[in-house]
PLY file of the C-alpha trace (Angstrom):
ply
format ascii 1.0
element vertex 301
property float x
property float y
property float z
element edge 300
property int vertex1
property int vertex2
end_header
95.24 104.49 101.75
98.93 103.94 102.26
99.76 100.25 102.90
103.12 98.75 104.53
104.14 95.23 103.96
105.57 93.49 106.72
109.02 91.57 106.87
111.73 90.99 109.04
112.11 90.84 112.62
110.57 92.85 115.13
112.67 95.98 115.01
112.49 95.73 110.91
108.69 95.81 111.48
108.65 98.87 113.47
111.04 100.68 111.04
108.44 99.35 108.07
105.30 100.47 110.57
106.98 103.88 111.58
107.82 105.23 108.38
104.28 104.59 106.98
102.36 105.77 109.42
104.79 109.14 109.48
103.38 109.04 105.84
99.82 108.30 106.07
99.69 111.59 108.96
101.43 113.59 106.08
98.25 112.52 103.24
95.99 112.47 105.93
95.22 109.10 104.83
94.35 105.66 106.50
97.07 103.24 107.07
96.89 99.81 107.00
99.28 96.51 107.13
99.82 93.45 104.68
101.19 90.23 106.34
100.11 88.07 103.76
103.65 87.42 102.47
105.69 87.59 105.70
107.41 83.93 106.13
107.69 84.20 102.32
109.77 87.38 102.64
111.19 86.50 106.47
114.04 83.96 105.91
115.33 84.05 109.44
112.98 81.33 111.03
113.51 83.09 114.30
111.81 86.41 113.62
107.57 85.98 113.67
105.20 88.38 113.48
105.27 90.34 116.87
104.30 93.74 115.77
100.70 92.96 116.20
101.45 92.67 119.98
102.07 96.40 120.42
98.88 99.17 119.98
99.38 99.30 116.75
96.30 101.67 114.92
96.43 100.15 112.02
94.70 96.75 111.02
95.28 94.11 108.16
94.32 94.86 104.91
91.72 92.68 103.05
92.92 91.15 100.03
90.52 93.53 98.19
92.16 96.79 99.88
95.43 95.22 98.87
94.11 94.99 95.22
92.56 98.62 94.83
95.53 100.03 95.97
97.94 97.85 93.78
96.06 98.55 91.07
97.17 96.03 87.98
97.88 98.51 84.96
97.06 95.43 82.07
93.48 94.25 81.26
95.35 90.47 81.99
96.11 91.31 85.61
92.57 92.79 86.04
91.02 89.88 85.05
93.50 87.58 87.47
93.86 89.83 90.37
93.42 87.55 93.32
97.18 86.68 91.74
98.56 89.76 92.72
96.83 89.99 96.21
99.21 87.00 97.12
102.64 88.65 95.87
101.46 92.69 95.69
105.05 93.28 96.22
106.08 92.24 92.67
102.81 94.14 91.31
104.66 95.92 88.38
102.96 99.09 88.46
103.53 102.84 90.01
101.52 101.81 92.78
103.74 99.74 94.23
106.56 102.06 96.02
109.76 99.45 96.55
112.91 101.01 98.30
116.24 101.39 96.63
118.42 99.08 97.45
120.44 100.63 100.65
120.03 102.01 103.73
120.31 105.65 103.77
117.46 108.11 103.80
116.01 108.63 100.88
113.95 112.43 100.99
111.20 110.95 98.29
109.88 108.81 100.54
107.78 111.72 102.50
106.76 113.02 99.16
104.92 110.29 98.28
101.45 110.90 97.35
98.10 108.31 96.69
96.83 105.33 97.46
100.78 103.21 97.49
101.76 99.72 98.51
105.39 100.45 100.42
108.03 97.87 100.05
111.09 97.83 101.87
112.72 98.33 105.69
113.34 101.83 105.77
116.14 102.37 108.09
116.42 105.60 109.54
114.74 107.71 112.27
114.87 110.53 109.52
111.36 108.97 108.26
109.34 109.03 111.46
111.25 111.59 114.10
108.44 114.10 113.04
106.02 111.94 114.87
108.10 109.89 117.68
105.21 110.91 120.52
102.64 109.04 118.08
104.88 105.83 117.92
105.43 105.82 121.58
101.72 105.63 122.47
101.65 102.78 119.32
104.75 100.86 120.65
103.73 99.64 123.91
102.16 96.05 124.87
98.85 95.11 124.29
98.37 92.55 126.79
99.88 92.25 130.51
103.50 91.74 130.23
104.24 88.24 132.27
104.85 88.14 136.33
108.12 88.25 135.49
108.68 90.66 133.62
106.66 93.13 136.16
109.27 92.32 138.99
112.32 93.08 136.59
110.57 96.27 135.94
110.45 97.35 139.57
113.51 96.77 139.78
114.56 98.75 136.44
112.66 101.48 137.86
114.09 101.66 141.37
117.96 101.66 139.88
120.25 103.76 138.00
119.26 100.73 134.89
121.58 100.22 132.10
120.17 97.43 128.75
122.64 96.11 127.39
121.61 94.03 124.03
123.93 90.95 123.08
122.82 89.32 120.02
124.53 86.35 118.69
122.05 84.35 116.70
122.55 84.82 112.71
125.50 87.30 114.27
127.89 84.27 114.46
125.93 81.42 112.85
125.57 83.21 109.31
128.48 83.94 107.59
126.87 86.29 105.24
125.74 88.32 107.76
128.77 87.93 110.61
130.92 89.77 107.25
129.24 92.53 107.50
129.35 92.80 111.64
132.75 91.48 111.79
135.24 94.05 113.61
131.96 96.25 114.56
129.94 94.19 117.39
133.27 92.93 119.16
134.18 92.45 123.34
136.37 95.42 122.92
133.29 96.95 121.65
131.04 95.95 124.79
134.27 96.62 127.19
134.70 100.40 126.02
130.45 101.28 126.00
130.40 99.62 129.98
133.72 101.31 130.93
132.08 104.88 129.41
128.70 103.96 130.63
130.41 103.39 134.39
131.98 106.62 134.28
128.87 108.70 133.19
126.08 106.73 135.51
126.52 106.80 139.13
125.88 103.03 140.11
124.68 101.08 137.01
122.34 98.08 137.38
122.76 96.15 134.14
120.30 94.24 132.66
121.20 92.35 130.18
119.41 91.07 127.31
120.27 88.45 124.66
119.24 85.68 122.19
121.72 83.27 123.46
121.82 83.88 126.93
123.88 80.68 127.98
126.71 81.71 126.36
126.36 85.21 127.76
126.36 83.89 131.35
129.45 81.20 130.64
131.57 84.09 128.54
130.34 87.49 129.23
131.18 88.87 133.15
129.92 92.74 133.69
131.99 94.22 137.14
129.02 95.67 138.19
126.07 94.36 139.65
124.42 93.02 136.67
120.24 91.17 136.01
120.32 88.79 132.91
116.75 89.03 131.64
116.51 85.39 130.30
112.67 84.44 131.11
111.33 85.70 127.73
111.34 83.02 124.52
112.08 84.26 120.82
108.18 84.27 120.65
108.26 87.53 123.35
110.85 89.74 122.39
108.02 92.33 122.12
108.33 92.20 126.21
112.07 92.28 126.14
112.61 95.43 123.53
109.66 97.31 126.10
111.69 96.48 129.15
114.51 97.50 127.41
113.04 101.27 126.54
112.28 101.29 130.29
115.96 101.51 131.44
117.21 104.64 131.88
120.19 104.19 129.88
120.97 101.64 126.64
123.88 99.97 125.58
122.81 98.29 121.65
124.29 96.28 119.54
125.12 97.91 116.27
122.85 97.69 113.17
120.51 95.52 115.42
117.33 97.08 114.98
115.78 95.81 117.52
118.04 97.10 120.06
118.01 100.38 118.48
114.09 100.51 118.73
114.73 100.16 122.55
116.75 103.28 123.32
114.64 105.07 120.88
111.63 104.82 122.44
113.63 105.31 125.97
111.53 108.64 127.30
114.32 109.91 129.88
115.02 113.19 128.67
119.05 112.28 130.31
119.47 108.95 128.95
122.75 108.14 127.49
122.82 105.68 124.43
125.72 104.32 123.21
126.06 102.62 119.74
128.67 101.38 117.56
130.49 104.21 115.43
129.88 102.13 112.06
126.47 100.47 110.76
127.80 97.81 108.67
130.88 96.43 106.67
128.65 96.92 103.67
128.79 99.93 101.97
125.12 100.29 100.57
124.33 99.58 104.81
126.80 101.66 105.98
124.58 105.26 106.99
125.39 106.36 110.76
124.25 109.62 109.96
121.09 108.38 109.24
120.17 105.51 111.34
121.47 107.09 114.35
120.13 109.67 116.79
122.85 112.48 116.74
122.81 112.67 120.77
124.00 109.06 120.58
127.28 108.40 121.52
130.10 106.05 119.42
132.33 104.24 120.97
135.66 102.27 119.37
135.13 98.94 118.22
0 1
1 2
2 3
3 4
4 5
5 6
6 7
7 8
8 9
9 10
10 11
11 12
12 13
13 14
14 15
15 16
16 17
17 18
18 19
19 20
20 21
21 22
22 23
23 24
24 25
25 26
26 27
27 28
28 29
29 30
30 31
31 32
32 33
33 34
34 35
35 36
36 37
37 38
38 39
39 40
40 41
41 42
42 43
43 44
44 45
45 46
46 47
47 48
48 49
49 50
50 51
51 52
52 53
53 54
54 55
55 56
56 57
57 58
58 59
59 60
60 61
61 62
62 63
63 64
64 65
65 66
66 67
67 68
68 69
69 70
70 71
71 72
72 73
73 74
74 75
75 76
76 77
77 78
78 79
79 80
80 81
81 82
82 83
83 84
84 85
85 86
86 87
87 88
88 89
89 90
90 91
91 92
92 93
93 94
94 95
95 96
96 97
97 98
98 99
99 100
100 101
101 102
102 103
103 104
104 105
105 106
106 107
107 108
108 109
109 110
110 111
111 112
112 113
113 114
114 115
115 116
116 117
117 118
118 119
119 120
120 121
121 122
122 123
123 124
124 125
125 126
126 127
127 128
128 129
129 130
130 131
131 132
132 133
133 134
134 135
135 136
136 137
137 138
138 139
139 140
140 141
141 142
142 143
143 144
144 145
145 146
146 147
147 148
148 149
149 150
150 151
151 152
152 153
153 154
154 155
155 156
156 157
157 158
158 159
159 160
160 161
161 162
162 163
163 164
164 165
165 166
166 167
167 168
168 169
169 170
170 171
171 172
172 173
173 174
174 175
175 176
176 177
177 178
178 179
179 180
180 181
181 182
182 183
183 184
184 185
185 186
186 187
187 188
188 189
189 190
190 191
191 192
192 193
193 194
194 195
195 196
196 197
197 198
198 199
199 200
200 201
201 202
202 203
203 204
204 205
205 206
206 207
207 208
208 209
209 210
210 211
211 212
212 213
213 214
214 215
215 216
216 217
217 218
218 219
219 220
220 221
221 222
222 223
223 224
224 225
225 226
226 227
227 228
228 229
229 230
230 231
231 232
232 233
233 234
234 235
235 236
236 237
237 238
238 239
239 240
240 241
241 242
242 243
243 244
244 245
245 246
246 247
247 248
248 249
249 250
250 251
251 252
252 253
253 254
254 255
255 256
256 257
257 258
258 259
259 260
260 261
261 262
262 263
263 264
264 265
265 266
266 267
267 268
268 269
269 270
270 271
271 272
272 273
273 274
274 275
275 276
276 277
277 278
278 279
279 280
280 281
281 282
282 283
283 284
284 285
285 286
286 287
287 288
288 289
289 290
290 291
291 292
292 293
293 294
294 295
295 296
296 297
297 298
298 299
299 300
């Protein structure tokens, strides 16, 4: 049994998802999810779990699966087990698989064989690629999307539809994290990606899609005829990153996973994606190669 602890935001927890079930096909094994610790291990309040909204295959494991598969190595942790079934991830044994600090690919990964507890937000398509028609049956809503969201997707469908992702949110209000975006997500950045995207698409419809929409409609004006998606709360960004892949073409926003998952799991064989030619200002972040698609296209920052 491989099982994939859950953390982050919604496109973290499809990167997490994708790259074990890639694995559990490859050990012809069952696969299985651990939420147990997520607002322990989520620190951005914003981000809940949404992955469950999507036709996921796997379910929740019981705190018993969780436990066989840890498997304590001292006759102490045996005896107190239900202790590690709250924090598996700091289970100190071989079991336990916890990613390397950065973001590249890491080729071990697929070689990993047993029952394993994965840790970790595996960033890059290189872990999953080999099975991108099983993910896009898995990544698609559950439930009805809303009454709203059906009429924006007519209208996606009947026009030559650009996404285009603004996110602001921990972008501007964290400093940590706005040092390692600074001088990559930038206007000039959104300018260049429209002006290309203009030039390539014969009459773009953008729809635009952001966490802080009001300052999108006061500061951000697109010269084309433009839809700002702004019906859906935090709580339904599973319905925004769907309408998103529905677009023919996608405009994201840098390392924003969430974003990326969009024009990943766009299925028009001429789409045109374009991304950000850097990842991050961090070094140990900083893996283009890996977390982008080749057939996406950089633009200057």
């Amino acid at each position: 049994m491989i099982i994939i602890n859950l953390m982050g935001g919604l496109g973290n927890q499809m990167f997490q998802y994708a790259t074990a079930k890639h694995l559990s096909i490859i050990n012809n094994t069952e696969l299985k999810t651990d939420t147990s610790n997520f607002r322990r291990l989520t620190l951005n309040s914003e981000h809940t779990m949404q992955l469950t909204d999507f036709n996921i295959s796997a379910q929740q494991a019981t705190a018993k699966e969780i436990w066989e598969t840890v498997q304590p190595t001292n006759s102490l942790a045996r005896l107190i087990g239900k202790a590690f079934t709250r924090l598996p991830h700091k289970a100190k044994t071989t079991a336990v698989y916890k990613e390397p600090e950065g973001s590249g690919f890491k080729q071990d990964v697929l070689k990993i064989k047993g029952d394993r507890y994965l840790v970790g937000y595996f960033n890059s398509y290189k872990y999953f690629d080999a099975v991108r028609d099983v993910l896009l049956g898995e990544f698609t809503p559950k439930k009805a999307i809303s009454s709203q969201g059906k009429e924006t997707l007519k209208l996606i469908e009947a026009t030559e539809s650009v996404s285009l992702h603004i996110r602001r949110g921990d972008y501007v209000e964290s400093p940590s994290v706005y040092k390692c975006i600074e001088g990559i997500i930038t206007d000039n950045y959104y300018q260049n990606a429209i002006d290309l995207m203009a030039s390539k698409a014969d009459q773009p419809h953008f729809f635009v899609f952001s966490n802080d929409m009001v300052w999108v409609k006061e500061n951000f004006i697109i010269p084309f005829r433009t839809t700002y998606v702004d019906f859906n709360t935090a709580q339904r960004g599973f319905e925004d990153l769907w309408l998103m892949s529905r677009c023919k073409h996608n405009i994201t926003a840098g390392g924003s996973t969430f974003s990326w998952w969009a024009a990943y799991l766009n299925t028009n064989k001429e789409k045109i994606v374009i991304r950000t030619k850097q990842v991050s200002n961090d070094v140990n972040y900083n893996y283009p190669e890996d977390y982008f698609p080749k057939e996406w296209v950089a633009v200057e920052s």
